[in-house]
N, C-alpha and C positions, 0 to 999 in steps of 0.2 A: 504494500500500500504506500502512496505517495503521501508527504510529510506534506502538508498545507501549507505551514510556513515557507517552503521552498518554493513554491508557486506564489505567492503572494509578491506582487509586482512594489517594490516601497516608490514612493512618489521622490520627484526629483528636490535637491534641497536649495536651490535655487529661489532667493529672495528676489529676484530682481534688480540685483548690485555685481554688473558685469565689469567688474574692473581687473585686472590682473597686476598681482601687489610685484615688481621689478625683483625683490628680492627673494620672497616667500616663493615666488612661481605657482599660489596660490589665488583665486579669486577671493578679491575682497569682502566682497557678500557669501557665500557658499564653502569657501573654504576647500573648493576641488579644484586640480591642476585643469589646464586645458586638455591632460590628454584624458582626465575623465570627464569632463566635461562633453568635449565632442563625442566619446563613448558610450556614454550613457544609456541613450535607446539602445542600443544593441547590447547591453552589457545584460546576462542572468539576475535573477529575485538577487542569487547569493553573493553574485558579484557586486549588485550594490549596497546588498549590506554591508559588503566588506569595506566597502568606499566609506557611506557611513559611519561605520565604527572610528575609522580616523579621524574623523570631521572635530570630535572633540576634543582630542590629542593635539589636534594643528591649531585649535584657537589658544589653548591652554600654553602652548609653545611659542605663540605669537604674545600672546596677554604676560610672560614671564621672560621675554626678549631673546629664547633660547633659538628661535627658528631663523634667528637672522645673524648667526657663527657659523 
């Protein structure tokens, strides 16, 4: 039997703040590179949970000035 959570398509985390930070290589609203970004519809449920699971590590990294060494 198929796991539901695997199927379960998570929405894109895209605020509507398309900037690309120069140093982070990260968007400044969504906090995904451009290569996830462009990737996104095409990427699996698990692939973008996995993108997600980042999402809060890369603000946390940027909010404590450690993303920008």
């Amino acid at each position: 039997m198929t796991d539901p959570s695997s199927i379960t398509d998570p929405p894109s985390p895209c605020i509507g703040v398309c900037t690309i930070n120069e140093q982070t290589q990260w968007c400044d609203g969504c906090f995904r590179s451009l290569d996830e970004i462009a990737a996104w519809w095409n990427y699996s449920p698990a692939q973008k949970r996995a993108v997600l699971a980042q999402l809060d590590g890369r603000l946390t990294r940027i909010m404590d000035g450690t993303a920008f060494d």
